[in-house]
Every structure is written in structure tokens, then in C-alpha cells.
C-alpha positions as a Markdown table, in Angstrom:
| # | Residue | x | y | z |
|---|---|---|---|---|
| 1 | Unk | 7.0 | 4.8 | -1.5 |
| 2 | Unk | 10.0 | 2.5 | -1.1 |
| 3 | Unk | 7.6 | -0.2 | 0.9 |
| 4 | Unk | 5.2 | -0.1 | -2.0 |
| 5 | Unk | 7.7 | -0.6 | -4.9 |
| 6 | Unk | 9.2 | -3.2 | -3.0 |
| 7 | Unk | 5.9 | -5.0 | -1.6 |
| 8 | Unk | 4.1 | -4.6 | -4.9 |
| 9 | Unk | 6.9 | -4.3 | -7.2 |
| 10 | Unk | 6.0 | -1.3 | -8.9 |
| 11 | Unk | 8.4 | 0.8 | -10.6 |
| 12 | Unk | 9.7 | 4.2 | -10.6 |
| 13 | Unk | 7.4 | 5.2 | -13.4 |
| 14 | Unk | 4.0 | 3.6 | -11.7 |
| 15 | Unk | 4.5 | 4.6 | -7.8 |
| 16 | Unk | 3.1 | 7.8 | -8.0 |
| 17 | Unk | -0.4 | 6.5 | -9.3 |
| 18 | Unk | -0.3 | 3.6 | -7.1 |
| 19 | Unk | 0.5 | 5.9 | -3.7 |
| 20 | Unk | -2.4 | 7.8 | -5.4 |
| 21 | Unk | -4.9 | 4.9 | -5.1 |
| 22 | Unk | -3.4 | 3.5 | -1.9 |
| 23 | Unk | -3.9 | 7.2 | -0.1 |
| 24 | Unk | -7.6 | 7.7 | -1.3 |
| 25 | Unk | -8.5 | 4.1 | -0.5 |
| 26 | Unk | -9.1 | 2.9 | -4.1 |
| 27 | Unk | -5.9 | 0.5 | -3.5 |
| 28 | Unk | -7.8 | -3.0 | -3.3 |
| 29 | Unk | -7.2 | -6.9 | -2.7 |
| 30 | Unk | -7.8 | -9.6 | -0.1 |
| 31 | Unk | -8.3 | -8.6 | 3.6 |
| 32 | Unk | -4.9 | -10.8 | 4.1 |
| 33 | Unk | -3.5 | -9.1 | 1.6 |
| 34 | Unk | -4.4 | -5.6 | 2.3 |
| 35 | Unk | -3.2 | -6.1 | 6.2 |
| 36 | Unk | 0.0 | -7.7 | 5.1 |
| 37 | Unk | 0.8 | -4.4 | 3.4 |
| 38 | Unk | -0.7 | -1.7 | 6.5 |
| 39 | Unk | 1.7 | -3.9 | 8.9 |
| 40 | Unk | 4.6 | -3.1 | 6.5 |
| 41 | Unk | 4.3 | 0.5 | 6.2 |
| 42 | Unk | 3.4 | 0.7 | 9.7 |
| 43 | Unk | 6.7 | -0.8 | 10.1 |
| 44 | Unk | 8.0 | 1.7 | 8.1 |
| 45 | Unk | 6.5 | 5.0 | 9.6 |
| 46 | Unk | 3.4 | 5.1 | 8.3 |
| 47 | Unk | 0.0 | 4.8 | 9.8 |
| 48 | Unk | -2.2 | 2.3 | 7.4 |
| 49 | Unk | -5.0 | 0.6 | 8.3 |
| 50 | Unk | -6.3 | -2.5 | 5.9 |
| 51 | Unk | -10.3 | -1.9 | 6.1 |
| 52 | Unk | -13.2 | -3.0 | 4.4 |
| 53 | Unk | -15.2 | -0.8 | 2.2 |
């Protein structure tokens, strides 16, 4: 969660719905975009892929 509120700058109140959408797959934007963020929290731990629907 701390990658997200810092990468997306969500706050406290929001991350829970936006780990929601980024778990399920629903989280969207640019390819670029998307793999900027999986490299992040792969950095972090966490294994993300950035796919295309």
C-alpha cells in the first residue's frame, strides 16, 4: 500500500479502494504507465505484472 500512496498519491482514506482495483485488474492507464508502477512494487516485494486487457 505504501508504493501506491506514494506512486499515485492516494491517501489514507482512498488506498483501500485503489488496492481493490489494482488486485482485481480494474486499475488502468498507459502501458508505460502501468509497467512503471509493476516495476515499483516488484521493487517493493510484490509480484505485479502491467498487462493488456
Amino acid at each position: 500500500m505504501r508504493v501506491l500512496r506514494v506512486e499515485l498519491g492516494v491517501d489514507l482514506a482512498n488506498i483501500r479502494s485503489v488496492l481493490h482495483t489494482v488486485l482485481t485488474g480494474d486499475h488502468s492507464g498507459t502501458l508505460p504507465e502501468m509497467e512503471f508502477l509493476a516495476r515499483k512494487l516488484r521493487a517493493a516485494g510484490v509480484d505485479a505484472v502491467a498487462a493488456r486487457p
